[in-house]
Each structure stands twice: as structure tokens, then as C-alpha cells.
N, CA, C and O atoms as a CHARMM CRD file, in Angstrom:
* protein
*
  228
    1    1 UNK  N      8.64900   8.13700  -0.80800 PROA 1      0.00000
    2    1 UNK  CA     9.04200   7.97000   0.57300 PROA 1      0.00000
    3    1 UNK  C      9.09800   6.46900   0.87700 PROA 1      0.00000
    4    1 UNK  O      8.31300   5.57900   0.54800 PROA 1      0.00000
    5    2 UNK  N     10.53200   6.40500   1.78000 PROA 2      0.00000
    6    2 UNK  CA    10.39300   4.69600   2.10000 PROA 2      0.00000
    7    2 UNK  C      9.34000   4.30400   3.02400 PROA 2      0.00000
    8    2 UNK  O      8.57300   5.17400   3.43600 PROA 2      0.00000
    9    3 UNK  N      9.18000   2.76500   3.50200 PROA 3      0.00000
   10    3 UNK  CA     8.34000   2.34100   4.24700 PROA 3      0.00000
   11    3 UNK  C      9.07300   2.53600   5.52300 PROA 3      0.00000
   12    3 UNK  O     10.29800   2.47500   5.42300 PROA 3      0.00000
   13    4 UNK  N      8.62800   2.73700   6.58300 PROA 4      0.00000
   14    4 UNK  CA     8.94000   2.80300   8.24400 PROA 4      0.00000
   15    4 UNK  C      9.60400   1.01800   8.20300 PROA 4      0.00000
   16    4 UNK  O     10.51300   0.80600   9.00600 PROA 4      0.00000
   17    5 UNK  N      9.31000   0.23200   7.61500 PROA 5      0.00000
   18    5 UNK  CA     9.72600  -0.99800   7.75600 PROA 5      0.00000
   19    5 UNK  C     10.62600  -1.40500   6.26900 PROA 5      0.00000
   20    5 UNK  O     10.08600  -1.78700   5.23000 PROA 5      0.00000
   21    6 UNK  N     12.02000  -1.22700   6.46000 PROA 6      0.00000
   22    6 UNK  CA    12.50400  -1.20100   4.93400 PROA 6      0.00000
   23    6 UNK  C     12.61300  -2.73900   4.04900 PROA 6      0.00000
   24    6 UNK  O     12.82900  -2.80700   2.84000 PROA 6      0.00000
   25    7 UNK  N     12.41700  -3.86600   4.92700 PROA 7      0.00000
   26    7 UNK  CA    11.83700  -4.92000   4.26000 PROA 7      0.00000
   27    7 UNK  C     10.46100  -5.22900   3.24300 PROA 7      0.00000
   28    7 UNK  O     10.12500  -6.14300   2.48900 PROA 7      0.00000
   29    8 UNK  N      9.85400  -3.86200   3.70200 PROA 8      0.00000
   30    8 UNK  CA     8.54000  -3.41300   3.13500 PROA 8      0.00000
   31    8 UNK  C      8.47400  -2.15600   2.07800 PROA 8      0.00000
   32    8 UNK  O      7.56900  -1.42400   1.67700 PROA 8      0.00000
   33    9 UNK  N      9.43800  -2.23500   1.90700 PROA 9      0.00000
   34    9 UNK  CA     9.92300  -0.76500   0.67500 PROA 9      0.00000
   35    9 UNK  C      8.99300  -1.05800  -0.88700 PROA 9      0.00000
   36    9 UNK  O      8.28500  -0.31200  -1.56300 PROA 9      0.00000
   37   10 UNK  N      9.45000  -2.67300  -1.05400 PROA 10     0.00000
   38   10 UNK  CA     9.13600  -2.89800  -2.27200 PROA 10     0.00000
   39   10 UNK  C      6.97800  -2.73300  -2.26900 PROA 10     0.00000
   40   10 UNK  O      6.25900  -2.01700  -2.96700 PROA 10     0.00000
   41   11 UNK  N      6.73400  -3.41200  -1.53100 PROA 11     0.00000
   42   11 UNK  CA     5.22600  -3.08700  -1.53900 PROA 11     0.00000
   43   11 UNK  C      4.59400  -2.21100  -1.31100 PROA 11     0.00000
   44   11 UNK  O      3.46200  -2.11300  -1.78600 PROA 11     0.00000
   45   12 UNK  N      5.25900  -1.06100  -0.30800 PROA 12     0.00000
   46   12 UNK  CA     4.78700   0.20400  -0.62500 PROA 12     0.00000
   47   12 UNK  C      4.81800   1.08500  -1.64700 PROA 12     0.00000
   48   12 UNK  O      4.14800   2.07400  -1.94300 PROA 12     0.00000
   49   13 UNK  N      6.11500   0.28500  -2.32100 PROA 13     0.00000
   50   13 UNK  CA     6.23000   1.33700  -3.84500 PROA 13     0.00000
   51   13 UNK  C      4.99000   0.92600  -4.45700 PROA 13     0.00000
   52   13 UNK  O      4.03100   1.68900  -4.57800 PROA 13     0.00000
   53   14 UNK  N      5.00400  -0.51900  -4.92200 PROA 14     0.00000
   54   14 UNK  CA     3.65900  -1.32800  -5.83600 PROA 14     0.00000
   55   14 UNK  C      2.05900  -0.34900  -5.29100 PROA 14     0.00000
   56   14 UNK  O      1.09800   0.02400  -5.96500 PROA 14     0.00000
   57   15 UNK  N      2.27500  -0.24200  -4.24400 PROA 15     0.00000
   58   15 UNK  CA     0.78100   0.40700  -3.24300 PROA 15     0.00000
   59   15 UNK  C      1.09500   1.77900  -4.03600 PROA 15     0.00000
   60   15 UNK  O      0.42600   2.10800  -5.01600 PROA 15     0.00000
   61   16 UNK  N      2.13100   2.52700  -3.55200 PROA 16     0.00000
   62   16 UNK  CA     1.95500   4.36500  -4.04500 PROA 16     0.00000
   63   16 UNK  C      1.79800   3.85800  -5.28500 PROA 16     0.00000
   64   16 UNK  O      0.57400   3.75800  -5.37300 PROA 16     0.00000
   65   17 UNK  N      2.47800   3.29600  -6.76700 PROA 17     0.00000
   66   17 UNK  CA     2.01000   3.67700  -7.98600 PROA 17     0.00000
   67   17 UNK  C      0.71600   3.18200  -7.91900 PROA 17     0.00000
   68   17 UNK  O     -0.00400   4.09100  -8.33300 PROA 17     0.00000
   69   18 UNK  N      0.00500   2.17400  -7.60200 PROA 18     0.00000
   70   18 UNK  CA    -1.17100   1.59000  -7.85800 PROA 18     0.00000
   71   18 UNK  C     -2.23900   2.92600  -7.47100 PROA 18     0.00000
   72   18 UNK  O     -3.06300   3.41400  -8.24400 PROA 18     0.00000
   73   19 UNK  N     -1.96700   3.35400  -6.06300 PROA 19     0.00000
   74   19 UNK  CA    -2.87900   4.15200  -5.72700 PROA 19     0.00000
   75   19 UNK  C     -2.60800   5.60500  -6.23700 PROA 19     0.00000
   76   19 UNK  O     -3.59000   6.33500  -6.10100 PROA 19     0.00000
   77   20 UNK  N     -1.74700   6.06900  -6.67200 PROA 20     0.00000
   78   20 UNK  CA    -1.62800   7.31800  -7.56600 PROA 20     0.00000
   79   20 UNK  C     -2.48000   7.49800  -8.82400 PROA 20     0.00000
   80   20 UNK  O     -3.08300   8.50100  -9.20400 PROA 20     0.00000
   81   21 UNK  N     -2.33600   5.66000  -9.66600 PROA 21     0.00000
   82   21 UNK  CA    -3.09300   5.74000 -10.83300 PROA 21     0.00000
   83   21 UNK  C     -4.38400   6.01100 -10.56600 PROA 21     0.00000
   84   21 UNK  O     -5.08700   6.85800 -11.11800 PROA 21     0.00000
   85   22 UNK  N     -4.85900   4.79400  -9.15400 PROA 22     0.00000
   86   22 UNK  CA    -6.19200   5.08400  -9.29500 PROA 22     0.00000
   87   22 UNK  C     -6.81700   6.36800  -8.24900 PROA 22     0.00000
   88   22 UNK  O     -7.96400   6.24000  -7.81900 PROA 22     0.00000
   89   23 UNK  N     -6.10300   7.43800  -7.92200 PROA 23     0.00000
   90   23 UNK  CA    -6.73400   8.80100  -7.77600 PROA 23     0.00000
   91   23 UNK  C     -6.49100   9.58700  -8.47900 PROA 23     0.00000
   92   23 UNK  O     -7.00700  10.62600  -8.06700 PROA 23     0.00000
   93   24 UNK  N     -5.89300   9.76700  -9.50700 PROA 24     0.00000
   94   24 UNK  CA    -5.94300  10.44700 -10.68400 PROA 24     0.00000
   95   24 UNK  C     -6.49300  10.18000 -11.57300 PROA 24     0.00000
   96   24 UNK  O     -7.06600  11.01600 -12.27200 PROA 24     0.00000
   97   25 UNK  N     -6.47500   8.56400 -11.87600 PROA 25     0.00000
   98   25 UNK  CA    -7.80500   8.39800 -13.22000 PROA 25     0.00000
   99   25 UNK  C     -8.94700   7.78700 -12.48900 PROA 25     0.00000
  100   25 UNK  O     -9.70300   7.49100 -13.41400 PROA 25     0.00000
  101   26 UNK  N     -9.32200   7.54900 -11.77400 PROA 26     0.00000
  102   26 UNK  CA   -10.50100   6.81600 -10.90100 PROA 26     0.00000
  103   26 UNK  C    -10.92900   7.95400 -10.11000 PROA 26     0.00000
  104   26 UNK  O    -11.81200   8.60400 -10.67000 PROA 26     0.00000
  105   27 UNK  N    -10.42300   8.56400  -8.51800 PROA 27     0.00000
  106   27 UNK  CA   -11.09000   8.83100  -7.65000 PROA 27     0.00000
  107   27 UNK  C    -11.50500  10.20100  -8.17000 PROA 27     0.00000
  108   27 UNK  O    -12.66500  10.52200  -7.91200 PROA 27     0.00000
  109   28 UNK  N    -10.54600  11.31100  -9.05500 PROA 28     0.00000
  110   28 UNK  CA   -11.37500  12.80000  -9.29300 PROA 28     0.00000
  111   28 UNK  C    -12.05800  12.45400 -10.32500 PROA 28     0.00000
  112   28 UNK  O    -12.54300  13.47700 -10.80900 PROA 28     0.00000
  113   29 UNK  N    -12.38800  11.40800 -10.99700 PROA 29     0.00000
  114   29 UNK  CA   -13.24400  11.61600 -11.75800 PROA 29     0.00000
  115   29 UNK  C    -14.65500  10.88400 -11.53500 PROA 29     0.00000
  116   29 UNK  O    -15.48200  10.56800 -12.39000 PROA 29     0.00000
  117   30 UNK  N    -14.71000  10.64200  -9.65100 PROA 30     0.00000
  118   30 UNK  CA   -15.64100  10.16800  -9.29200 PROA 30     0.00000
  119   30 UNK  C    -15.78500   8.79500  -9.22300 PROA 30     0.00000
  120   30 UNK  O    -16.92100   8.37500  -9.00200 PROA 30     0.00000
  121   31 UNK  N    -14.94800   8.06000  -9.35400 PROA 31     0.00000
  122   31 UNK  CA   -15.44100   6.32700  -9.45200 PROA 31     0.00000
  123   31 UNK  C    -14.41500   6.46500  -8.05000 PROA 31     0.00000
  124   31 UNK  O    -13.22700   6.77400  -7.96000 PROA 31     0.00000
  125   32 UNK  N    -15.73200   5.98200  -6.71400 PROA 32     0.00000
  126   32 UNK  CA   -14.99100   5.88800  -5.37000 PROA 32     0.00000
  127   32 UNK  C    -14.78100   4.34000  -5.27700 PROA 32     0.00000
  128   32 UNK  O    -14.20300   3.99400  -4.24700 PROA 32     0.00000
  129   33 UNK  N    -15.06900   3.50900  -5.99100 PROA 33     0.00000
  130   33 UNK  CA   -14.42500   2.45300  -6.37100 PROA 33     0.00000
  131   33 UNK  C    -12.85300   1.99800  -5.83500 PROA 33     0.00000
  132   33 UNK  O    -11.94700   1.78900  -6.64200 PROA 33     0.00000
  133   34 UNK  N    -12.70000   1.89500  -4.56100 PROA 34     0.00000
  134   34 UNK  CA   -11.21600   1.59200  -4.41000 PROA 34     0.00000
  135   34 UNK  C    -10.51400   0.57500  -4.15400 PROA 34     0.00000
  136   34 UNK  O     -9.30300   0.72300  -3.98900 PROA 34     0.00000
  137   35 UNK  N    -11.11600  -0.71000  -4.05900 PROA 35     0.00000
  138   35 UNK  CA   -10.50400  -2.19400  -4.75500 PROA 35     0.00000
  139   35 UNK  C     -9.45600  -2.46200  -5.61700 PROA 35     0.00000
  140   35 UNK  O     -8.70800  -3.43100  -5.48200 PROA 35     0.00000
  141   36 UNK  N     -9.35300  -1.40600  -6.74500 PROA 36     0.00000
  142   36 UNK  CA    -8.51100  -1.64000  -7.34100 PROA 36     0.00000
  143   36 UNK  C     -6.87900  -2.07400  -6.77500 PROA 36     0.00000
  144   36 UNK  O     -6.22200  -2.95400  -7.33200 PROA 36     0.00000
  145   37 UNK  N     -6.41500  -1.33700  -5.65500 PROA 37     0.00000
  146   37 UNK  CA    -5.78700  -1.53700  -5.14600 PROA 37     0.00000
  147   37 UNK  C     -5.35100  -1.94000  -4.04900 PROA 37     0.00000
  148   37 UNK  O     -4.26600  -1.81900  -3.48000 PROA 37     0.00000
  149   38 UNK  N     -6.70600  -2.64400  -3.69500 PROA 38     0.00000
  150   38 UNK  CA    -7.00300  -3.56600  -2.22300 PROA 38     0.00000
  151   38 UNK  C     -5.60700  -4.56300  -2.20800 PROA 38     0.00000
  152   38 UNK  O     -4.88600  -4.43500  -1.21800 PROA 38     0.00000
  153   39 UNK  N     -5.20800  -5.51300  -3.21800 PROA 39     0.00000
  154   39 UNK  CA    -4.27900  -6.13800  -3.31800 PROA 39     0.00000
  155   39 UNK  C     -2.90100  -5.79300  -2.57500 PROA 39     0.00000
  156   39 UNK  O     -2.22800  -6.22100  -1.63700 PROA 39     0.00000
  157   40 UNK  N     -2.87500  -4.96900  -3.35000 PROA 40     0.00000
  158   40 UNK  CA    -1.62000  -4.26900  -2.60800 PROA 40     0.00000
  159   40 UNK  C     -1.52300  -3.56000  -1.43900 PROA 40     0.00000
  160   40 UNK  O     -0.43800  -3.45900  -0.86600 PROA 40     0.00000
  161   41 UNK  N     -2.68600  -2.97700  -0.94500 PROA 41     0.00000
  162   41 UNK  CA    -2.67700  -2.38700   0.39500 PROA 41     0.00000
  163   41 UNK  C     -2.65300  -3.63100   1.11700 PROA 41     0.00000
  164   41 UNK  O     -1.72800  -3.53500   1.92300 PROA 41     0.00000
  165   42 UNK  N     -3.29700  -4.91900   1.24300 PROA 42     0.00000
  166   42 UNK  CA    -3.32700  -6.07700   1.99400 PROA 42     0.00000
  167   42 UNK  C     -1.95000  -6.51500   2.55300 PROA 42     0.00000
  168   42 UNK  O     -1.59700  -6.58900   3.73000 PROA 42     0.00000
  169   43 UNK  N     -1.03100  -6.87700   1.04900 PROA 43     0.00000
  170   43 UNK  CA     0.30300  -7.23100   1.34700 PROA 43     0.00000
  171   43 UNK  C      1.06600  -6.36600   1.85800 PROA 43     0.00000
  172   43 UNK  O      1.82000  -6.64600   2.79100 PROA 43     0.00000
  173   44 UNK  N      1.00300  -5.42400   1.43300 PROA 44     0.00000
  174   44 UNK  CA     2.18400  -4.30200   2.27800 PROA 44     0.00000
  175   44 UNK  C      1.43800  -3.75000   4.01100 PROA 44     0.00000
  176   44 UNK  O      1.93400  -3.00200   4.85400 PROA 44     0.00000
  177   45 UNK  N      0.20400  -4.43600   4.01700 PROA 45     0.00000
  178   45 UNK  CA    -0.57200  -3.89400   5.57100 PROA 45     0.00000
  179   45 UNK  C     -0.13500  -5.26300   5.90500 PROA 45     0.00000
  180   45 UNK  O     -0.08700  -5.07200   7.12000 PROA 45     0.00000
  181   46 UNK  N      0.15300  -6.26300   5.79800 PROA 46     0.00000
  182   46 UNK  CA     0.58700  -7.73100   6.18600 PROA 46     0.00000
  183   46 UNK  C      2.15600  -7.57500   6.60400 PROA 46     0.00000
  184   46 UNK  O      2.53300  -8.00300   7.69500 PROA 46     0.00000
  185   47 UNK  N      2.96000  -7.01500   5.79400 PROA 47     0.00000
  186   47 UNK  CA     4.44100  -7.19100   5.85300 PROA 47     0.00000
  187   47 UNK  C      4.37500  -5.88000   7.03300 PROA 47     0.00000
  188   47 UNK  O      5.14500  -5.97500   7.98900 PROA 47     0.00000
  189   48 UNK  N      3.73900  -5.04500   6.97700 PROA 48     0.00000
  190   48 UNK  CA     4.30400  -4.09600   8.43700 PROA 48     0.00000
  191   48 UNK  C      3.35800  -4.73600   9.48900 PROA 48     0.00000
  192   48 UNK  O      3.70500  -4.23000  10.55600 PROA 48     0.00000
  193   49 UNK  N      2.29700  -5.62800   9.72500 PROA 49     0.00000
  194   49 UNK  CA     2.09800  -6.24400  10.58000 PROA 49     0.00000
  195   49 UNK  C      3.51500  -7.17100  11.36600 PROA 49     0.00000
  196   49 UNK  O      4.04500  -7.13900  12.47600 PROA 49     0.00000
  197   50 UNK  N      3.73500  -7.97600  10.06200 PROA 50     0.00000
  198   50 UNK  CA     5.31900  -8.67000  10.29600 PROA 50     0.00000
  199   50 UNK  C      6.31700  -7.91300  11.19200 PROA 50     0.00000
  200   50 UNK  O      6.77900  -8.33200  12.25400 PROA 50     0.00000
  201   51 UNK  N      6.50700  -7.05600  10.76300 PROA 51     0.00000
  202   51 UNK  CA     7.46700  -6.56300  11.10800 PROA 51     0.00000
  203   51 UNK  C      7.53300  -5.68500  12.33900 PROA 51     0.00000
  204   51 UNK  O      8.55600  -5.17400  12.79500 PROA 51     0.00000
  205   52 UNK  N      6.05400  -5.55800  12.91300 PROA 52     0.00000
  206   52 UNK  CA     5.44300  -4.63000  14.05100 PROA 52     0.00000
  207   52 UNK  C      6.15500  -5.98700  14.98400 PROA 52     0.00000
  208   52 UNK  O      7.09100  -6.01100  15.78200 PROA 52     0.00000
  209   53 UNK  N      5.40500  -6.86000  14.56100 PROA 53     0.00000
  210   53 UNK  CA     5.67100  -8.65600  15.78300 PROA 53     0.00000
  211   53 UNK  C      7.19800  -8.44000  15.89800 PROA 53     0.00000
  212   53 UNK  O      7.71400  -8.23500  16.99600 PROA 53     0.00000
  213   54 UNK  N      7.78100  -8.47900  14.96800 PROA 54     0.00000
  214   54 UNK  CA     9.53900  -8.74800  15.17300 PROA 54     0.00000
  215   54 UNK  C     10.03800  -7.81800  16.26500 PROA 54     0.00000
  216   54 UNK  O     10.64000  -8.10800  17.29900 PROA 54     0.00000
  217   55 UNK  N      9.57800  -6.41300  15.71600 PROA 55     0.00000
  218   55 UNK  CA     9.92700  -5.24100  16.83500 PROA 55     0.00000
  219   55 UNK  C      9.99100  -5.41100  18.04000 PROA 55     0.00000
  220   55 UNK  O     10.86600  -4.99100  18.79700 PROA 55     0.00000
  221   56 UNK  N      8.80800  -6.21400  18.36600 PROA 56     0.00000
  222   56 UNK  CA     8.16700  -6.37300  19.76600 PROA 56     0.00000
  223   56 UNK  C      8.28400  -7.26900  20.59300 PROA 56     0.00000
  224   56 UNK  O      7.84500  -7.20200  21.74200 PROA 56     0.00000
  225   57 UNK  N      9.11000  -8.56200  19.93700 PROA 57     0.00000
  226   57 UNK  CA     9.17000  -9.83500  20.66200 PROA 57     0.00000
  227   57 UNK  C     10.52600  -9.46400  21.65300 PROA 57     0.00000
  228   57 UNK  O     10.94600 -10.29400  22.45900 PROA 57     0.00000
């Protein structure tokens, strides 16, 4: 699924595979460990911040 903000497509993709890997090999097998993909939730929670401001000005 695309991002609500399609300037933000590309980092939500990087976010869904990142976070797919790590709930299939990380979260059911119990490591609630979820940093792994802090990175990428940051930037793509940054670029729809961006793009919330643009909406709104």
C-alpha cells in the first residue's frame, strides 16, 4: 500500500520490508526488541510530518 503522502512512498516501502522482516523473524519469536527499524520509522514519520506542514500552510 502507498503512503497517504506519495513523496513518501519510497520510505514507507524501506519501513514495510524492514518491519515485515523484523515480525516474522524477531517479534513471533519473542525478541520485542523493535529498534531495528527505528531508522526507518523516524524518516518516513519525518517526511509525512513534511508534508502534513505543506498541506496546511
Amino acid at each position: 500500500m502507498d503512503s497517504i503522502a506519495e513523496a513518501c512512498n519510497n520510505l514507507k516501502k524501506e519501513y514495510d520490508e524492514c518491519f515485515k522482516i523484523w515480525f516474522s523473524e524477531k517479534f513471533l519469536k519473542g525478541d520485542l526488541d523493535d529498534s531495528m527499524c527505528s531508522h526507518h520509522f523516524k524518516l518516513y514519520s519525518q517526511c509525512l510530518k513534511v508534508f502534513k506542514l505543506i498541506i496546511f500552510l
